[in-house]
N, C-alpha and C positions, 0 to 999 in steps of 0.2 A: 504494500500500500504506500509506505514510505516513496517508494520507486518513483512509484506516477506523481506523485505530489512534486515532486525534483524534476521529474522530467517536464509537467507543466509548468513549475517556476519557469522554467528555462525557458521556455518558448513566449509565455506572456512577456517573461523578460524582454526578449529581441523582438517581441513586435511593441512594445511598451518604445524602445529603442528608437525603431524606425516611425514611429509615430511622434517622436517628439521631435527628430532630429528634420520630416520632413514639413514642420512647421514651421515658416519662417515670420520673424518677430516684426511688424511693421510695413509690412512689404505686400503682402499680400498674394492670391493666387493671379492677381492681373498685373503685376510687377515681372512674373518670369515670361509672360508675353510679350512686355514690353511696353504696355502702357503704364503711365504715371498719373501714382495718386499721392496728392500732396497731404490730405486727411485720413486718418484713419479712426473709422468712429465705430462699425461693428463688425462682429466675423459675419460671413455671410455664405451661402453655399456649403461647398465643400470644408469652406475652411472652420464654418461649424461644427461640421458630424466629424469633422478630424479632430478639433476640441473636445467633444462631447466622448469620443473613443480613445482620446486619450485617459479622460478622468474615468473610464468606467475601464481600463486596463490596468490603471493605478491601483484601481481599489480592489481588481482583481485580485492585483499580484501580491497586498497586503493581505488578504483573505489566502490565499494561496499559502505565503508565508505561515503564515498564523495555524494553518492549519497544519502546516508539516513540523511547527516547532511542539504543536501542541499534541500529535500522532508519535512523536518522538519521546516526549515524557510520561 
């Protein structure tokens, strides 16, 4: 049981990972097209549900943890 709980840390891990790393701070999803925006007032689209999946992989990977430290004692 131990096993699997290790083996999903690991992977919410790396997608925990790749979800923060392809959030970029200010910029937005219309910044890597090439248009310019002077404001930034809300997330919007994509760059929502990439917000939103990030905080719900966070709280995965603490519940994950949590679970393997507490199957361990």
């Amino acid at each position: 049981m131990v096993f699997w709980f290790k083996i999903t840390q690991v992977v919410v891990a790396i997608l925990l990972m790749v979800a923060i790393l392809m959030q970029n701070r200010g910029a937005g999803v219309g910044g890597i097209l090439g248009g310019s925006g002077g404001v930034y007032l809300t997330k919007r689209g994509i760059e929502k549900k990439l917000h939103i999946l990030t905080i719900i992989l966070a709280a995965l990977f603490i519940l994950v943890s949590l679970g393997t430290f507490w199957i361990k004692a």
